[in-house]
N, C-alpha and C positions, 0 to 999 in steps of 0.2 A: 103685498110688496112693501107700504111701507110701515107697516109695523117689524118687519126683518129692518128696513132700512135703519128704523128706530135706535134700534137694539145694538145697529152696528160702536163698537168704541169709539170713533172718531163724533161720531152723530152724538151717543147716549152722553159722553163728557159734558155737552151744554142743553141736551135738551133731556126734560121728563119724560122717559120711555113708557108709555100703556102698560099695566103689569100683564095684561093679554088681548089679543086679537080683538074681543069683544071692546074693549076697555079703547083699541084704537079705532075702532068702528063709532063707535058714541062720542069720540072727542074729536074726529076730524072728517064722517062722511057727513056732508050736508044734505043728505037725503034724509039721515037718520037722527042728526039733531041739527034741523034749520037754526039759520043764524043771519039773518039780512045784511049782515053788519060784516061777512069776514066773506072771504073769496078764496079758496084752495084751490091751487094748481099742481100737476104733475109737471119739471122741466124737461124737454126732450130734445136733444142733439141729437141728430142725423136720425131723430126720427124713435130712439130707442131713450126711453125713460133714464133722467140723469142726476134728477132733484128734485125738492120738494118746496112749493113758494105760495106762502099767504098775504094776505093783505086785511086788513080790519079799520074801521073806524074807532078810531081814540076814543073820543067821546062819548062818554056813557057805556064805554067797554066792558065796567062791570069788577067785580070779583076784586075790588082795592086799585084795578088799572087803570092809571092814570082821572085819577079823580078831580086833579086840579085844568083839565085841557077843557076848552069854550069853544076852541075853532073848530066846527064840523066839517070845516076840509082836511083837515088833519087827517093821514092814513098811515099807522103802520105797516111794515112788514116783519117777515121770520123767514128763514129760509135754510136749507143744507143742502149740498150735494151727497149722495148717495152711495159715490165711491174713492176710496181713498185715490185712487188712482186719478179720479180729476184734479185733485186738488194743487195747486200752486202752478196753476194751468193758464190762469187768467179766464174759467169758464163760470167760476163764479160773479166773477166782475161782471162780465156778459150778462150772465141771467138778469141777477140784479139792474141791472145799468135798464137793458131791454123789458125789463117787467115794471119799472122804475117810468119809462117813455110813454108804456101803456097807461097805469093810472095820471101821468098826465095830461092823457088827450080828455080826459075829465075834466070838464074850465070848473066842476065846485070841488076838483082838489087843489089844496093849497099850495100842504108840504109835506112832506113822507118822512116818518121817523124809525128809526132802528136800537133796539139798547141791548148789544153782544154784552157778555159779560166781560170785565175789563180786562180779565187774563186771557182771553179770546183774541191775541194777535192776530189771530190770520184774518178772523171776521173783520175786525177793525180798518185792517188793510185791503180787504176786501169790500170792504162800504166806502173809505174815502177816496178810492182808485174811482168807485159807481158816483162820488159826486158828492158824498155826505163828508159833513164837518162837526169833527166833535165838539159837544155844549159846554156839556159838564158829568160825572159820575152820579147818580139817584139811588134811591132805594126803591124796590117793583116787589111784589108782593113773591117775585122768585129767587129776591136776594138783591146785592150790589148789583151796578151795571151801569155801560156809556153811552149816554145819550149821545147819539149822532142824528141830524136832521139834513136832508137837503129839497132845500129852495127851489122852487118852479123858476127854471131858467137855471138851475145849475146844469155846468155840463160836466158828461162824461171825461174822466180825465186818463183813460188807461193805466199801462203798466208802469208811466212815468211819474206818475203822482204819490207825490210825500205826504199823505195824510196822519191828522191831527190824532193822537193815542194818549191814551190818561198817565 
């Protein structure tokens, strides 16, 4: 399932698609290559699979990522929906917003960070509606990209929020 998910256009445009099944097996089952450090979810609305949500520790993430972060409560995330047909739904905001809640009932997390790439409107708007505020633009070992962060005690701010875009 999500290696099709992968592959889908909407999904493939920001994200590096497994060039096969195998290829998405070894980069995101954790059975198959543990990883202490990253947490993968399937998202599910009304029960039926609707996305896709990780979480990883910054620090000492590895592979040129984020090599300058100190703070071990620092937690990335990544994330998609599945079907074009969620989208500009406000179910993204959700996921995030509510998966966002979870890693905070963690008192050794800090802050959650996100970096869409900066042509990535919807993401964009899509993180600063869940709470995040953007830094600044970086360079990540997958190209340009906007650092957005939000702060333990940031709240939710729904569909009425004007958030920050590079």
């Amino acid at each position: 399932m999500l290696f099709e998910w992968l592959t889908r256009p909407h999904v493939a445009e920001w994200w590096d698609s497994p060039a096969t099944l195998a290829d998405t097996i070894a980069e995101y089952d954790p059975r198959v290559t543990p990883d202490p450090t990253t947490r993968v979810y399937i998202a599910l609305a009304d029960g039926a699979p609707v996305g896709y949500i990780q979480s990883y520790v910054a620090m000492g993430s590895g592979d040129g990522w984020w090599t300058d972060v100190t703070d071990p409560g620092l937690r990335g995330i990544d994330q998609f929906l599945a079907d074009t047909s969620h989208l500009g739904r406000g179910l993204g905001t959700a996921m995030v917003s509510a998966f966002v809640a979870q890693l905070f009932e963690d008192p050794a997390v800090t802050r959650v960070q996100v970096d869409p790439h900066p042509a990535n409107a919807r993401a964009i708007r899509c993180y600063a509606k869940a709470g995040f505020v953007g830094v600044r633009e970086i360079e990540t070992p997958d190209g340009r990209a906007w650092l957005m962060i939000r702060e333990r005690g940031a709240s939710y701010r729904g569909a009425e929020s004007r958030g920050q875009s590079p």
